[in-house]
N, C-alpha and C positions, 0 to 999 in steps of 0.2 A: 612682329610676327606672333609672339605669345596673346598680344590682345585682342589679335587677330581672328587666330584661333580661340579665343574665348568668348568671343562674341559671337561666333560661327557657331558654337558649342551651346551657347544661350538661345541663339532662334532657333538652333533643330531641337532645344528641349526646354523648352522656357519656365516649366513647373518644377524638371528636377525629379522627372516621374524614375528615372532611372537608381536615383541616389537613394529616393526614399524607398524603393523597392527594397535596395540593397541594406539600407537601416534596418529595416523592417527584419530580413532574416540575419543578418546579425543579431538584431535584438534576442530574435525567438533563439536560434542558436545558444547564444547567454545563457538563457535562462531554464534551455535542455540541459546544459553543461551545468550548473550549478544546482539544477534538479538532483541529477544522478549524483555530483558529487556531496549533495548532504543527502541524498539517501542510503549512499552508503556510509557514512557518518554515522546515519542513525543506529546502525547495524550493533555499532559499541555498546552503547547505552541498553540495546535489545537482550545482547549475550550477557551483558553485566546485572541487567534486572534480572533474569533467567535465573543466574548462577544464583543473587543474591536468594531468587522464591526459594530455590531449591534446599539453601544452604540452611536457613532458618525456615524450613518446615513448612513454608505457607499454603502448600497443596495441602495438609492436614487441615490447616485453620479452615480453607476454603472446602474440604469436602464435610467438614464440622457442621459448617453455617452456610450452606446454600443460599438461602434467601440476602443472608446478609452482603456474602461474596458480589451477587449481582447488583444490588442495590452500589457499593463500592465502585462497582467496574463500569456503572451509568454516569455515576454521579463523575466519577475520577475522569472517564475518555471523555464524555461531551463535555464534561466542564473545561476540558484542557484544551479541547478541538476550538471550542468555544474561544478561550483564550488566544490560541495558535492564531485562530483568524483576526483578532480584536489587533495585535501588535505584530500582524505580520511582516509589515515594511520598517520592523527593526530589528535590531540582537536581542532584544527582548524575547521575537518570535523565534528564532532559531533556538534560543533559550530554550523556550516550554516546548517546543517540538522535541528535541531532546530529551526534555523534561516526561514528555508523555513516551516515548520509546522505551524510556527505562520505567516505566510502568506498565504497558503492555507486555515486556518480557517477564516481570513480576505475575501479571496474569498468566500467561503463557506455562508457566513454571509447575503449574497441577497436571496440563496435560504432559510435558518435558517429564518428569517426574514418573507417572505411568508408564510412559514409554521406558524409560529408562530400567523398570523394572523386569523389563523382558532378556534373554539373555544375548537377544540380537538389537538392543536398545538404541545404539551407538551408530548403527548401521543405518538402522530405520530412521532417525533424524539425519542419517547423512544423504540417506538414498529421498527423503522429501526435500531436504534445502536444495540439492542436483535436480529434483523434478522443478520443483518452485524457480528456481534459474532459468532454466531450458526453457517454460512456459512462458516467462518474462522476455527473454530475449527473442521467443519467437513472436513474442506480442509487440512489444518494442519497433520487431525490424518490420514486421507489417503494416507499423501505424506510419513510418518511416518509408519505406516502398513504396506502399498502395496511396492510387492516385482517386482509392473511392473517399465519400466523407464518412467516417463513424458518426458523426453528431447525433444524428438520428436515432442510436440505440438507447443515450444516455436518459431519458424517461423511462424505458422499460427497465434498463437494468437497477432504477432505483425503483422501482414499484418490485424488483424481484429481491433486492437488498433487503425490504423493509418486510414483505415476505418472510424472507427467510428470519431476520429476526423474530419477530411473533412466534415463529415457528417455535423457533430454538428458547426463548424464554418459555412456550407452552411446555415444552419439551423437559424443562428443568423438573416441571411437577409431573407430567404425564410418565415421562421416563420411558419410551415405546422407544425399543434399540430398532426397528424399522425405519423408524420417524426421522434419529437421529442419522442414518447412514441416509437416508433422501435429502438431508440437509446439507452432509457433508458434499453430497455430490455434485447437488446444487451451487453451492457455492464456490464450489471449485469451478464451475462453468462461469458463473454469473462473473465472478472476479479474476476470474482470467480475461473475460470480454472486457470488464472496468479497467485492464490494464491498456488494453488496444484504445480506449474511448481516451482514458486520462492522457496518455502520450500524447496521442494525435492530436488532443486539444491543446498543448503546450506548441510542440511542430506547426499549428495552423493559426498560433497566436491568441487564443482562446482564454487561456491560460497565464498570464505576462507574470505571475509573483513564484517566484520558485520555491517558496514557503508552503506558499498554499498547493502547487503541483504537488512536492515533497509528501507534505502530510497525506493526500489522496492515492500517489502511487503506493505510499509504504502501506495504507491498510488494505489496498487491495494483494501484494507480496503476504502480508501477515496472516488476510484472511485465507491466500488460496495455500501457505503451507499450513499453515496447523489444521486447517480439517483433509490436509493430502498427509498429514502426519498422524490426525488421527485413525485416518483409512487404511493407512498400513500397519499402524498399531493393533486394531482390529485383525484384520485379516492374516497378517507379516509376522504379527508378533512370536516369540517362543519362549517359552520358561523351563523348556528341556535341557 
């Protein structure tokens, strides 16, 4: 009876188109699941660089030496990104991903620092990690939901990424407090959309290394809170 049924089971599907299907979103499944869970991993090393800029002064160092800070922060993220991609299919890479987390929250640490100088400081980083959340998960469950494809956006939103840096490096010497708040608001759009693009592209298999997803979601999380942290630091802020 069993090989009966198996043999029955082999001419109505003789490729197996069913099983590979079902591999298939297991696989991406995996590697959603493994996604979020070293992204929020990363989160450790985030708060712990932060604490560390904050603790030994290095917003001072950095608003000292502008030019040098950036020169730093090019050479430090792409060299690491760099890295991150080179040994992603090992502990290696989960390594330097971490590795670069706790250096980004070092960066982060001049604008943490400002804010924190406000008397509503505390608030203003709590009220942008809840907005940075909310837009994540609304982004998340959309790329998850929607049965349309993003694929299509991810050319422009890297022509609007690379934009906005130029921008924001002219911005270091021009110093136009216009310029900068068109950037911040910019890129709270652009990477909140790169959060819908990068999901989806993991969800539709686009994506298969959870390394390399990893690194892509956290900088779009990073990019759209600190300039949502810097916008309320501007506007929110109080010293009364």
């Amino acid at each position: 009876m069993n090989e009966d049924l198996q043999r029955n089971l082999r001419t109505a599907n003789p490729y197996g188109f069913g099983a590979g299907a079902t591999g298939n979103l297991l696989a991406r499944n995996s590697v959603l699941r493994n996604t979020y869970w070293l992204l929020a991993l990363s989160m450790i090393p985030t708060v712990l660089g932060a604490w560390a800029g904050i603790a030994f002064n290095v917003a001072g160092v950095m608003g000292a030496r502008p030019g040098m800070t950036m020169l730093v922060f090019f050479v430090g993220a792409f060299g690491l990104m760099f890295a991150i991609e080179r040994f992603k299919n090992s502990g290696v890479g989960v390594a330097l991903l971490l590795g670069f987390t706790f250096f980004m929250g070092v960066m982060l640490s001049r604008l943490l620092a400002f804010v924190l100088g406000f008397n509503n400081g505390v608030s203003l980083i709590t009220l942008a990690f809840g907005g940075t959340a909310i837009i994540f998960g609304a982004m998340a469950t959309i790329a998850t939901v929607s049965k349309r494809d993003f694929s299509g956006m991810g050319k422009w939103l890297l022509v609007g990424a690379l934009v906005i840096l130029f921008a924001a490096v002219a911005n270091i010497f021009l110093q136009v407090p216009a310029l900068m708040l068109t950037i911040s608001v910019l890129a709270i759009v652009i990477f909140s959309a790169f959060m819908l693009y990068d999901v989806q592209r993991v969800i539709n298999g686009g994506e298969i290394n959870y390394v390399s997803a990893t690194l892509a979601i956290y900088l779009d999380i990073y990019n759209v809170f600190s300039n949502l942290l810097a916008l309320l630091g501007i506007f929110g802020g109080s010293r009364d």
